[in-house]
C-alpha positions in Angstrom: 21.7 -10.3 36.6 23.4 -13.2 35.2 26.9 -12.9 33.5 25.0 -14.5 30.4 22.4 -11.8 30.2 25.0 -9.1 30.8 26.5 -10.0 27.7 23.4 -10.4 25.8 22.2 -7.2 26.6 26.0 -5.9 26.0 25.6 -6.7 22.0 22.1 -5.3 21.9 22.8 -2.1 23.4 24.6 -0.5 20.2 20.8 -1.5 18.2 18.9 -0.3 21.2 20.3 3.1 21.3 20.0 3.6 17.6 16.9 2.1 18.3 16.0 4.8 21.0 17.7 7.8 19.2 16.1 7.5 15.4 13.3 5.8 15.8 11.7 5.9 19.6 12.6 9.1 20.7 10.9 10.9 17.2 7.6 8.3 17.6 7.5 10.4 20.9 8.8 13.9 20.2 6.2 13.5 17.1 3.3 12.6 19.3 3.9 15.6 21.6 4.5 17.9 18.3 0.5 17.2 17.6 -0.4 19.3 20.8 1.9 22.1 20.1 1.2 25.6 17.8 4.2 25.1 15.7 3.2 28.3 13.8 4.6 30.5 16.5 8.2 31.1 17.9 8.8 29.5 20.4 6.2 27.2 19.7 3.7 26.9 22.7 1.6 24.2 24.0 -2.5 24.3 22.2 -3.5 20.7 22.7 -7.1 21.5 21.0 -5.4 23.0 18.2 -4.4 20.7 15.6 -7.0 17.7 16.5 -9.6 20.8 16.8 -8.4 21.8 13.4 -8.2 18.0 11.3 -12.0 17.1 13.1 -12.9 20.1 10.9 -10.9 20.6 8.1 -12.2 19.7 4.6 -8.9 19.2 2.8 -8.3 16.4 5.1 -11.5 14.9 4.5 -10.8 15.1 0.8 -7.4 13.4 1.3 -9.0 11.0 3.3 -12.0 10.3 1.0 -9.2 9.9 -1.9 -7.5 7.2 0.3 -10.4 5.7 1.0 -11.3 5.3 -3.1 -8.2 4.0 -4.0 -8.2 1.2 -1.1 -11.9 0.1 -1.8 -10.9 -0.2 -5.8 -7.6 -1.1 -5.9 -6.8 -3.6 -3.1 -9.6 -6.3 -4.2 -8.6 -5.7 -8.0 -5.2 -6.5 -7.2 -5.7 -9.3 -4.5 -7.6 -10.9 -7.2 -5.5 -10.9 -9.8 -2.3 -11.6 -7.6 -4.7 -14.5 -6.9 -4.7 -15.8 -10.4 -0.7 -15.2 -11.2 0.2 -17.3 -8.0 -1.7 -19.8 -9.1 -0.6 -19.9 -12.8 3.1 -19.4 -11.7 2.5 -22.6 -9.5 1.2 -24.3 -12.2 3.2 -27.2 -13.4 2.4 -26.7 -16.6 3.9 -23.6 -16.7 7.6 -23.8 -18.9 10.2 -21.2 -17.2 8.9 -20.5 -14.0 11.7 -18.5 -12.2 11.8 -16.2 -15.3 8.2 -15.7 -14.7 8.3 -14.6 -11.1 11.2 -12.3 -11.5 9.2 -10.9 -14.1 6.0 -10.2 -11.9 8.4 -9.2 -9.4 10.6 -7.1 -10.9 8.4 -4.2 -10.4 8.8 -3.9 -6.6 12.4 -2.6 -7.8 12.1 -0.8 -10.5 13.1 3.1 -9.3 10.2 5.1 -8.2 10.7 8.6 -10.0 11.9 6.3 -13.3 8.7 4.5 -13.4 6.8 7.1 -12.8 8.3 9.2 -15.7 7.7 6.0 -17.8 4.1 6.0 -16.7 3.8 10.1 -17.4 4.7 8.9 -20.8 2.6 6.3 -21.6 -0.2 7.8 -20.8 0.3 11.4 -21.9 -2.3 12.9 -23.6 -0.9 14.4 -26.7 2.1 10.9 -27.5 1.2 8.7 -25.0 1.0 4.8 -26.1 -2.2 4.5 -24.6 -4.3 7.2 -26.2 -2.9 6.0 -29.1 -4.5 2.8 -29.1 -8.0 4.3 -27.9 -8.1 6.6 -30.8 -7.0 3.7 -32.7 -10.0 1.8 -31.8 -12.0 5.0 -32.9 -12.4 6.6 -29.0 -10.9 9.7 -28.1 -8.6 10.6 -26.8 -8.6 10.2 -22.3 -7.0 13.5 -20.7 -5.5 11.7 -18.0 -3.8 14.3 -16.0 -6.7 16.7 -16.2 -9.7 14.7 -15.4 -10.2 13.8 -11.7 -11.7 10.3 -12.6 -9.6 8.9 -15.3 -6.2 10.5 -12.7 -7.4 8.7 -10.1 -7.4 5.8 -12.6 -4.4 5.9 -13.7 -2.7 6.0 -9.9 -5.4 2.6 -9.8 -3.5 1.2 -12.4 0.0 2.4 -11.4 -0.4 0.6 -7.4 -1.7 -2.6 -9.1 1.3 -2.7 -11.8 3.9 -2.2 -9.1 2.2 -4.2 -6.3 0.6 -7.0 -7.9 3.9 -9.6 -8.7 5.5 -8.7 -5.2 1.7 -10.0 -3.7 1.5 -12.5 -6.1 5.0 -13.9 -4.7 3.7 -14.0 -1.3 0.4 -16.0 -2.3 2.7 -18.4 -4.0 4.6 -18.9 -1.0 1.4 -20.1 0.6 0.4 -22.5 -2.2 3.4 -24.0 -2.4 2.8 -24.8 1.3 -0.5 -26.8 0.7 0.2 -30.5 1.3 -0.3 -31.9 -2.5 -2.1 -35.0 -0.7 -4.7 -32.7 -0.6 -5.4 -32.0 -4.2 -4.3 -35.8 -5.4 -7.1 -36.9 -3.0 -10.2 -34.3 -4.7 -8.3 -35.1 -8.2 -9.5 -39.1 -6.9 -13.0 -38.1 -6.0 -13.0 -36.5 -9.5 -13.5 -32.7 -8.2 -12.9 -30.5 -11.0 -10.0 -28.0 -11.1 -12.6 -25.3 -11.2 -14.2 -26.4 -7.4 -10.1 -27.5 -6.3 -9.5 -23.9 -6.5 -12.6 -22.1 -4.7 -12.9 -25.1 -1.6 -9.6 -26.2 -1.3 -7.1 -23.2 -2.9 -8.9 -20.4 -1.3 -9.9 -21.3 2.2 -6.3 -22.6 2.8 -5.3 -19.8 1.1 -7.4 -17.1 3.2 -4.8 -16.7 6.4 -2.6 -15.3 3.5 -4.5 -13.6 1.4 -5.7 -11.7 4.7 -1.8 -10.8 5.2 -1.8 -9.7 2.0 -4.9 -7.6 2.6 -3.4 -5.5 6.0 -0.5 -5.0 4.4 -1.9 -3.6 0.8 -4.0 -1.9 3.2 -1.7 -0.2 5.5 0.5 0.1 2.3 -2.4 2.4 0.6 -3.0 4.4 3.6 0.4 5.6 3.6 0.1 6.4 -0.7 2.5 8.6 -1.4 4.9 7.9 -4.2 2.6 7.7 -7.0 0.0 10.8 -6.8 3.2 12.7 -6.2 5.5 11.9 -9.1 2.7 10.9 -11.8 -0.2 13.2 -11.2 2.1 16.0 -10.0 1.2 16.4 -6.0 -2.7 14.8 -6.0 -3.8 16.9 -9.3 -5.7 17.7 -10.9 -7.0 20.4 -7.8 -6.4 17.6 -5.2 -7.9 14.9 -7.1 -5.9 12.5 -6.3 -4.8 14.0 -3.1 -3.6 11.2 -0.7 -3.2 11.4 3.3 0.5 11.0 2.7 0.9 13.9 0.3 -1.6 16.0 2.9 1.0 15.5 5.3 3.9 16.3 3.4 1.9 19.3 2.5 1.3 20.7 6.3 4.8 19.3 7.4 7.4 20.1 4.6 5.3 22.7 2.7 3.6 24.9 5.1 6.3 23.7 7.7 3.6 23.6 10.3 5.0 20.2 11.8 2.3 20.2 14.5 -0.6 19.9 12.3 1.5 17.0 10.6 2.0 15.1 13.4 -1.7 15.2 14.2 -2.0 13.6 10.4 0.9 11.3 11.0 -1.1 9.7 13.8 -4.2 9.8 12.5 -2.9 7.5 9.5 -1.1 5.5 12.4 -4.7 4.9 14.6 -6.0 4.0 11.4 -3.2 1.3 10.7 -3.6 -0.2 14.0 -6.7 -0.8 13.7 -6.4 -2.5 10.7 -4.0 -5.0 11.9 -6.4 -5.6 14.8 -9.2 -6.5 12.8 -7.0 -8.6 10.7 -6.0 -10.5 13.7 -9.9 -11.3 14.6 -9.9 -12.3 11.1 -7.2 -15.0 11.4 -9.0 -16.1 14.5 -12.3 -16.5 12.9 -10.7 -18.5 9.9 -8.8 -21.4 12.2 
């Protein structure tokens, strides 16, 4: 090997064997946990176990079908409306820009457990600001945390507050990189701002908003933060019950790490093929 590549490999070797030691070497050790009975000591090989037991077990089809709600409802809702705040932040028009997309940022770091305690809050059902202005409209009052439906709202509503502005940033990113020839030659032909947007905006606008897609996606699959902290573990009675709390559940609560690691790469498989369709995607859009 050349004296060059000695060297280059010679810096790289400190990354690769942190590399190796906290990240490879668990992906692994994980993967062979999922064919072990972890509930015994010592823990003995039972490859059918824990795949035999998720192909079969309701609570992880509940999990899954929570997942599953959440992504269908909240990923277009907040595509869409990260859609519409790009494009008003790009607007010219628009007085104070930077203060405007820090502000639709700012979410993205805003502590997890404070703003879920400020969301707890808001929409408690005895003082919460929100029932307060439904019953000020005459309505009653909405028992968020002990209806299934208006929970599984209210997480809804939590992922699109915290995930909308740091989407919308990346979809303004992509308009800014449309060529403004284009839109001062439709403003010539005397296209309307309205048809600008859906056949010029959009379909140069669909590689990203596909990126935006897998990673909202792959982002929901692994929901963890918010049914934890603001519904108080998936409630009410596993409601709101996400594949990543499931996991935490088998792995931290019933310490039965095998089972987990079946989860873990169940969520993985999942993920990867999600970025594989999103690549056919970008290949059917050039």
């Amino acid at each position: 090997m050349p004296l060059r590549n000695r060297v280059a490999y010679a810096f790289l070797a400190p990354y690769l064997l942190i590399f190796a030691t906290f990240w490879l070497w668990p992906i692994i050790n994980s993967f062979l946990l999922s064919f072990q009975n972890t509930r015994v000591n010592p823990w003995r090989y039972a490859p059918s176990m824990n795949w035999g037991r998720l192909v079969g077990d309701p609570a992880f089809y509940n999990a899954l079908q929570n997942t599953l709600v959440i992504l269908v409802v909240q990923v277009p809702v907040m595509i869409a409306l990260a859609t519409v705040m790009a494009v008003l932040l790009n607007s010219p028009l628009l007085k104070a820009r930077p203060l405007f997309r820090f502000a639709f940022f700012a979410p993205v770091v805003v502590g997890e457990v404070a703003y879920a305690a400020v969301f707890r809050l808001m929409f408690s059902t005895d003082f919460g600001i929100i029932n307060k202005l439904i019953t000020s409209v005459g309505l009653p009052p909405v028992a968020w945390f002990d209806n299934s439906t208006a929970a599984m709202a209210l997480i809804i509503i939590a992922v699109t507050w915290r995930w909308a502005g740091y989407n919308a940033i990346i979809l303004l990113a992509g308009l800014q990189s449309i060529p403004g020839d284009v839109y001062e030659a439709a403003r010539l032909d005397n296209v309307s701002r309205r048809q600008q947007f859906f056949h010029i905006t959009l379909p140069l606008l669909k590689p990203i908003i596909m990126f935006c897609v897998v990673l909202s996606v792959i982002g929901t699959m692994q929901l963890f933060t918010e049914p934890f902290l603001i519904t108080n573990r998936g409630g009410p009675g596993g409601a709101t019950e996400t594949l990543g709390i499931f996991l935490y559940r088998q792995g931290f609560t019933s310490l039965n790490f095998g089972y987990a690691s079946a989860i873990a790469y169940t969520v993985a498989a999942l993920a990867v093929a999600i970025s594989l369709f999103n690549l056919w995607i970008g290949r059917e859009a050039k």
